[in-house]
C-alpha positions, 0 to 999 in steps of 0.5 A: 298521815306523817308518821313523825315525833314531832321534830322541828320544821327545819328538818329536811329529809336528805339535806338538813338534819342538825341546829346549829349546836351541833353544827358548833359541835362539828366545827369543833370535831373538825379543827381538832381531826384537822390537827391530827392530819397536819401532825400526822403528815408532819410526823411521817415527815420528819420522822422519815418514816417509810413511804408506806406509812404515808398511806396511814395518812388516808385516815384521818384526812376521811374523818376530817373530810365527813366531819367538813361535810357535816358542818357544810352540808348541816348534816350528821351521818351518825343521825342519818343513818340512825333516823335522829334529828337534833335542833335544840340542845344536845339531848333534844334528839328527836326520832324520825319514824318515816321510812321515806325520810330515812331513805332519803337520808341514808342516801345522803350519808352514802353520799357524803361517805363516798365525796369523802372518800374520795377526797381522801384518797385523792388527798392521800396519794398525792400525798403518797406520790408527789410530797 
């Protein structure tokens, strides 16, 4: 027996756990994080402020890169880790009560946390060594 609440049949443990309403909710999270990173960089920049301050850039180009995922992968971290899935409006969050989903999902957010990550820091120390 599926231990369940009942939840949309587009729910797909590990790879689809948000609609589209949140998804538009992420795209938005994510233009706004974007502009913090480009005026961040563009602050170090003509500030000239010292070269370890470049460093601090590695922070908001993670939340930008969790939040490109999310809206690539239509997936939430914050949902994955907490077992919720949403595929109405912004409060028809629905519980998952199966353990084995939840595991799947939480391999997910290690996933896209580590591909972020990287990316980041990658991002960061070209950033750091190169511009």
């Amino acid at each position: 027996m599926e231990n369940l609440i009942s939840i949309n049949e587009e729910y797909q443990a590990g790879v689809c756990n948000i609609g589209p309403g949140e998804i538009e909710k992420r795209k938005n999270n994510f233009y706004l994080s974007l502009m913090v990173t480009f005026i961040s960089i563009i602050l170090v920049i003509f500030l000239e402020l010292s070269q370890i301050w470049r460093l601090v850039i590695f922070f908001p180009l993670f939340i930008t890169m969790v939040t490109y995922l999310q809206v690539r992968y239509r997936f939430c971290v914050a949902f994955g880790y907490l077992s919720v899935v949403n595929f109405g409006e912004k409060s028809n969050r629905q519980r998952i009560k199966n353990d084995e989903n939840h595991k799947k999902d939480m391999k997910k957010v290690r996933i896209m946390f580590l591909q972020s990550f990287i990316g980041s820091l990658v991002a960061t120390l070209i950033f750091y060594f190169v511009i």
